[in-house]
Chimera marker file (.cmm) of the C-alpha trace (Angstrom):
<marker_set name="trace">
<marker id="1" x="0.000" y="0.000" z="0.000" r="1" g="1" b="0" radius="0.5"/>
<marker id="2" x="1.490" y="3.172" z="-1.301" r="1" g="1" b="0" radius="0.5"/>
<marker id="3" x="1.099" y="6.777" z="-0.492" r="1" g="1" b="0" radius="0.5"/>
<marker id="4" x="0.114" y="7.610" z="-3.467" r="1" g="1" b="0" radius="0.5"/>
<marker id="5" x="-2.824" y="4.516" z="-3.469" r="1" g="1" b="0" radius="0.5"/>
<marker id="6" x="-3.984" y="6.060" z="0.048" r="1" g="1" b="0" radius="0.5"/>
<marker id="7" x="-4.462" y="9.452" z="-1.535" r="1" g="1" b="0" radius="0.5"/>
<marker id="8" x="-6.362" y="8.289" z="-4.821" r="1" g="1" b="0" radius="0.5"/>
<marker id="9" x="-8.800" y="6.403" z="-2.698" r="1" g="1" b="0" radius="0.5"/>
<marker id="10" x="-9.291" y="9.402" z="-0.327" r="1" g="1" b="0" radius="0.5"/>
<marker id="11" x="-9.975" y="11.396" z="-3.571" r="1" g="1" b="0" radius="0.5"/>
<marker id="12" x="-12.055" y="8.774" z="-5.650" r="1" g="1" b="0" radius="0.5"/>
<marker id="13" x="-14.137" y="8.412" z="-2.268" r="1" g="1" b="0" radius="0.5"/>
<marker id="14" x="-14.569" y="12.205" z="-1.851" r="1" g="1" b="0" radius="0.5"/>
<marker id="15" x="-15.524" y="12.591" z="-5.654" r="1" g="1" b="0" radius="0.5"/>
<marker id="16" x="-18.145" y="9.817" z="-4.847" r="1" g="1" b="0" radius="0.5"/>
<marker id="17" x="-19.698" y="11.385" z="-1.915" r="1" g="1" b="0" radius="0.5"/>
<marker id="18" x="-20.044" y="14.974" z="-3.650" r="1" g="1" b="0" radius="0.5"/>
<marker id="19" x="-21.396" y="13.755" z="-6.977" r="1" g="1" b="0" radius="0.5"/>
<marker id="20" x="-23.837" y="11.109" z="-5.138" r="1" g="1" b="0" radius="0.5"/>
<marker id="21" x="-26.641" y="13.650" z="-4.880" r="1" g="1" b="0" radius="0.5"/>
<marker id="22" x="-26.446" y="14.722" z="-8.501" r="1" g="1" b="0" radius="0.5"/>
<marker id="23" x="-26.389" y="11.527" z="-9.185" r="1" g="1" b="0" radius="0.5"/>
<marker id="24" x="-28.918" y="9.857" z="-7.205" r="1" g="1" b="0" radius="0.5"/>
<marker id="25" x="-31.050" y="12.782" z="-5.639" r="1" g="1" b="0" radius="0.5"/>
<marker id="26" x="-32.837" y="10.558" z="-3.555" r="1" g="1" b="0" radius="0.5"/>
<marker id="27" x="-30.324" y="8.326" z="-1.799" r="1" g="1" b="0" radius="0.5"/>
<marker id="28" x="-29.687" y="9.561" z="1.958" r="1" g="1" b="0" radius="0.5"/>
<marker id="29" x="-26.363" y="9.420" z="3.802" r="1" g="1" b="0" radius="0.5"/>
<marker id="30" x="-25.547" y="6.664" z="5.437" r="1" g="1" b="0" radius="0.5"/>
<marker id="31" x="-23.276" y="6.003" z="8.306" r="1" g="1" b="0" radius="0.5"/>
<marker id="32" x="-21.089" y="3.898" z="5.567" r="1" g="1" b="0" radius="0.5"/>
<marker id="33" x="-20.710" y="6.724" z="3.931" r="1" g="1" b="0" radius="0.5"/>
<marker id="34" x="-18.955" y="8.832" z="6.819" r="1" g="1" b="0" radius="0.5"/>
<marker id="35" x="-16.991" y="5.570" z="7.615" r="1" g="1" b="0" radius="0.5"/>
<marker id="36" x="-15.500" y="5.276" z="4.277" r="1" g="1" b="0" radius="0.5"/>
<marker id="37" x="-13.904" y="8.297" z="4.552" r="1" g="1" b="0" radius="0.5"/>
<marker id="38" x="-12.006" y="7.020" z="8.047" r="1" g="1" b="0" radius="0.5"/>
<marker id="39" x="-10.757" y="4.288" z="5.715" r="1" g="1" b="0" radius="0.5"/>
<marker id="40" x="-8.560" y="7.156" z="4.688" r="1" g="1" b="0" radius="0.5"/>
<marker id="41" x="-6.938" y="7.350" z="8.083" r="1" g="1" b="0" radius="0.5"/>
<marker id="42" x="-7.134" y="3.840" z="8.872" r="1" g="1" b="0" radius="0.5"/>
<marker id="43" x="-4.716" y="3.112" z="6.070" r="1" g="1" b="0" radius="0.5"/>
<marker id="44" x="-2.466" y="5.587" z="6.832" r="1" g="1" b="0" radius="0.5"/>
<marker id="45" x="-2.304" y="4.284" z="10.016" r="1" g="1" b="0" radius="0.5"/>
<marker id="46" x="-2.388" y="0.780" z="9.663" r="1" g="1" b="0" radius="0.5"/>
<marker id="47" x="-1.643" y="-0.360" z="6.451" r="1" g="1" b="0" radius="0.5"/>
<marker id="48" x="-3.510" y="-2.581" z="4.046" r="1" g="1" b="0" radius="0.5"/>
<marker id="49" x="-6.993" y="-3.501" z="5.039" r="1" g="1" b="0" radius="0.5"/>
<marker id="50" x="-6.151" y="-7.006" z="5.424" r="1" g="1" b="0" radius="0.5"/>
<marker id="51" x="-3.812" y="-6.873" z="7.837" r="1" g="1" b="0" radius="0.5"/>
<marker id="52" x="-6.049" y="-5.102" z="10.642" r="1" g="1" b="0" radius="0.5"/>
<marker id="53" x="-9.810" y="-6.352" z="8.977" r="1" g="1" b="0" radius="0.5"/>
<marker id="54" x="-11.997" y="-8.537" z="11.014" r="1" g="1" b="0" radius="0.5"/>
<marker id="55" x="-12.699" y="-11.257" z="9.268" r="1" g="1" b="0" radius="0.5"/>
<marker id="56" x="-9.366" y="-13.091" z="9.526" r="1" g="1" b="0" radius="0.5"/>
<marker id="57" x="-10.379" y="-13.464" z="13.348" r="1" g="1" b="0" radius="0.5"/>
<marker id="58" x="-14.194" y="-14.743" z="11.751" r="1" g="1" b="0" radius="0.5"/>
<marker id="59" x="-12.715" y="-16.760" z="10.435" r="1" g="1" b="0" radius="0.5"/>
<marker id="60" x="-10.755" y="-18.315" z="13.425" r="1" g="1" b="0" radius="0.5"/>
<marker id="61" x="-14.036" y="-17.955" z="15.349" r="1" g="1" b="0" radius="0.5"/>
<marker id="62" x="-15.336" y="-20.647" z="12.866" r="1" g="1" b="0" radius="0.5"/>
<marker id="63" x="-12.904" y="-23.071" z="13.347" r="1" g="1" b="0" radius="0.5"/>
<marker id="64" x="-12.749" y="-22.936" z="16.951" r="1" g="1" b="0" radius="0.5"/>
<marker id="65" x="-16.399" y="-23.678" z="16.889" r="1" g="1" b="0" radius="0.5"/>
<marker id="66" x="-15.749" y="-27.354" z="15.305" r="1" g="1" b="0" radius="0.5"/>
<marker id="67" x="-13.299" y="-28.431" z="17.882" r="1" g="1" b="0" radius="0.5"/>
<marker id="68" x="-14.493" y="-30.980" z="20.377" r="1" g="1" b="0" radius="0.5"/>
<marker id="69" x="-14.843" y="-29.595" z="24.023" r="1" g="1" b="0" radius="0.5"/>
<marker id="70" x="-16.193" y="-31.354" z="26.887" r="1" g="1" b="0" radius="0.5"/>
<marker id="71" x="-18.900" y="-28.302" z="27.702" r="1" g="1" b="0" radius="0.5"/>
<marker id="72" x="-17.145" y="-27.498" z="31.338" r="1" g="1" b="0" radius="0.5"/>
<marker id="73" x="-15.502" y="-23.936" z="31.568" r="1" g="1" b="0" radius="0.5"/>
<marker id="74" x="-11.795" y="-24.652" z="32.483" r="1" g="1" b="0" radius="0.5"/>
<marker id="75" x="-11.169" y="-28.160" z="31.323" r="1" g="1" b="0" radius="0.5"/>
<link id1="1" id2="2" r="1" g="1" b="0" radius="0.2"/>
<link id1="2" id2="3" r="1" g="1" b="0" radius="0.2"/>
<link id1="3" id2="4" r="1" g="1" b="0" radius="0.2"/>
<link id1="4" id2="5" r="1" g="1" b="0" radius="0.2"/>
<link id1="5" id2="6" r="1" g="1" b="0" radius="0.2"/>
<link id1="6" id2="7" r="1" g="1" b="0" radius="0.2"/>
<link id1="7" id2="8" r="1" g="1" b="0" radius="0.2"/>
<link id1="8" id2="9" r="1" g="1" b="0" radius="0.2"/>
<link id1="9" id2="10" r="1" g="1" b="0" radius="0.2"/>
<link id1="10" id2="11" r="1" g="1" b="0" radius="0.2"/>
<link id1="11" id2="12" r="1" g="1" b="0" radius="0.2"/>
<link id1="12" id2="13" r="1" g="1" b="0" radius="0.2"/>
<link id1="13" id2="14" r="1" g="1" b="0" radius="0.2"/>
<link id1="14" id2="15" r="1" g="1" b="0" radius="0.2"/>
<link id1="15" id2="16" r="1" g="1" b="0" radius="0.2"/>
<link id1="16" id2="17" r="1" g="1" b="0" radius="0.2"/>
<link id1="17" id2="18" r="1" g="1" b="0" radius="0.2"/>
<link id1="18" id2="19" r="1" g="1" b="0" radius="0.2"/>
<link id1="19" id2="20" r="1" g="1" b="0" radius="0.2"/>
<link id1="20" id2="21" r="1" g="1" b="0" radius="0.2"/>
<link id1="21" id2="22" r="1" g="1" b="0" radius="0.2"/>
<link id1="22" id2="23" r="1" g="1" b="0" radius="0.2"/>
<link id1="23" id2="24" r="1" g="1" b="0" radius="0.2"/>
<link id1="24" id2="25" r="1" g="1" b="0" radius="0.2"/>
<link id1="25" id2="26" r="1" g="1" b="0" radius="0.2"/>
<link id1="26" id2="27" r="1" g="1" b="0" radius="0.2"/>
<link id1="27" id2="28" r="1" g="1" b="0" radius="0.2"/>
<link id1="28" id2="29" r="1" g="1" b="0" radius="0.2"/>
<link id1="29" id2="30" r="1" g="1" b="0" radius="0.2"/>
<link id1="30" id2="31" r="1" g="1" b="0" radius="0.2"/>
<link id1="31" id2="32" r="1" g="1" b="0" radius="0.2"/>
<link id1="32" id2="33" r="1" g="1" b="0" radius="0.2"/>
<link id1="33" id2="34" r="1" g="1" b="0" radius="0.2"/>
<link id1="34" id2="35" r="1" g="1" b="0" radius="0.2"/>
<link id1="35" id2="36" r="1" g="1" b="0" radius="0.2"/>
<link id1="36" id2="37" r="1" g="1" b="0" radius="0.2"/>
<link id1="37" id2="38" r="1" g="1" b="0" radius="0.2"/>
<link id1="38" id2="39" r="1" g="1" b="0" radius="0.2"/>
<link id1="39" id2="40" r="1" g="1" b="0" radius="0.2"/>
<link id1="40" id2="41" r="1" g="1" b="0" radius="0.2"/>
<link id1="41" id2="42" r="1" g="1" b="0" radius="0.2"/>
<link id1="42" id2="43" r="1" g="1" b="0" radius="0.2"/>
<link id1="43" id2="44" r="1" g="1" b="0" radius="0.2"/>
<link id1="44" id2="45" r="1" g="1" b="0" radius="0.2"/>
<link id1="45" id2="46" r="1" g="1" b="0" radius="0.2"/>
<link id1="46" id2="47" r="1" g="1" b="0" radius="0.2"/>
<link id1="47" id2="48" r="1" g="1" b="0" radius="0.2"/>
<link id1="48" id2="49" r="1" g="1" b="0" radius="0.2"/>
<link id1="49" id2="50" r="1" g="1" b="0" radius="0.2"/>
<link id1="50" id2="51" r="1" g="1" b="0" radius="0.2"/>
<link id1="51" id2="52" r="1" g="1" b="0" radius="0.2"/>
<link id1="52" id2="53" r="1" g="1" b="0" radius="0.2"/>
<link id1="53" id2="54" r="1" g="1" b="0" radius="0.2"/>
<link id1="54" id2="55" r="1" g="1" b="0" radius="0.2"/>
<link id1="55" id2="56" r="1" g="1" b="0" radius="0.2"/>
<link id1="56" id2="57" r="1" g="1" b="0" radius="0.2"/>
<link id1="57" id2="58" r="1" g="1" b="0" radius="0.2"/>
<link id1="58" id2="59" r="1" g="1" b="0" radius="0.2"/>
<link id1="59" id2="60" r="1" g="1" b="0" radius="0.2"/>
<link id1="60" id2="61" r="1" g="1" b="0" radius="0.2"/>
<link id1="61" id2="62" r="1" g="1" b="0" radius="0.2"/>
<link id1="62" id2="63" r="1" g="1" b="0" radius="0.2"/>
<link id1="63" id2="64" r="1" g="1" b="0" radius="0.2"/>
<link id1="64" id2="65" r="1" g="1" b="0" radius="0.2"/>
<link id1="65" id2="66" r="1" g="1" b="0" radius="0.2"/>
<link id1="66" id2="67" r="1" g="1" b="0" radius="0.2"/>
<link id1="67" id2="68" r="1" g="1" b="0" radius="0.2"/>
<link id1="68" id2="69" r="1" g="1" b="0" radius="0.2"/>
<link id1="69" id2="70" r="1" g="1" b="0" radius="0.2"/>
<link id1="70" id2="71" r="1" g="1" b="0" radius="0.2"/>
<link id1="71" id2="72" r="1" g="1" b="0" radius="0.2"/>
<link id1="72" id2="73" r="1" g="1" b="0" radius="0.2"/>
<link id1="73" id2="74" r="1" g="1" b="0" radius="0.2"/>
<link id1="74" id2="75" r="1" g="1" b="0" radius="0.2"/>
</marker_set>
C-alpha cells in the first residue's frame, strides 16, 4: 500500500460522496458513507486492510467452533 494509493482512494471516495446527490437525488447518507472516509486514516495508520480487517479473526471464530470440548468452563 502506497502513499500515493492512500491518496487516490481518499480522492475517488470524496468525488463519490459529492457527486452522489447529482447523481442519485434521492439516496440519503448513510453512516457507511462517513466511515469510508475514516478508511482514509485507517490506512495511513495501519496499512492494508487485510492486515487489521476482522474477518481473519471470523474466520478463526469458525474453526474454533468445530473443535471438540467437553462443555465445562476450564477443562
Amino acid at each position: 500500500m502506497t502513499h500515493s494509493h492512500i491518496i487516490a482512494y481518499h480522492s475517488c471516495i470524496l468525488t463519490w460522496l459529492s457527486t452522489l446527490p447529482n447523481a442519485l437525488p434521492a439516496a440519503k447518507p448513510v453512516p457507511n458513507c462517513h466511515m469510508a472516509c475514516h478508511i482514509y486514516d485507517y490506512l495511513k495508520l495501519f496499512g492494508p486492510v487485510h492486515l487489521w480487517w476482522c474477518f481473519p479473526f471470523e474466520h478463526l471464530i469458525g474453526h474454533l467452533q468445530h473443535l471438540p470440548i467437553n462443555h465445562k468452563f476450564g477443562m
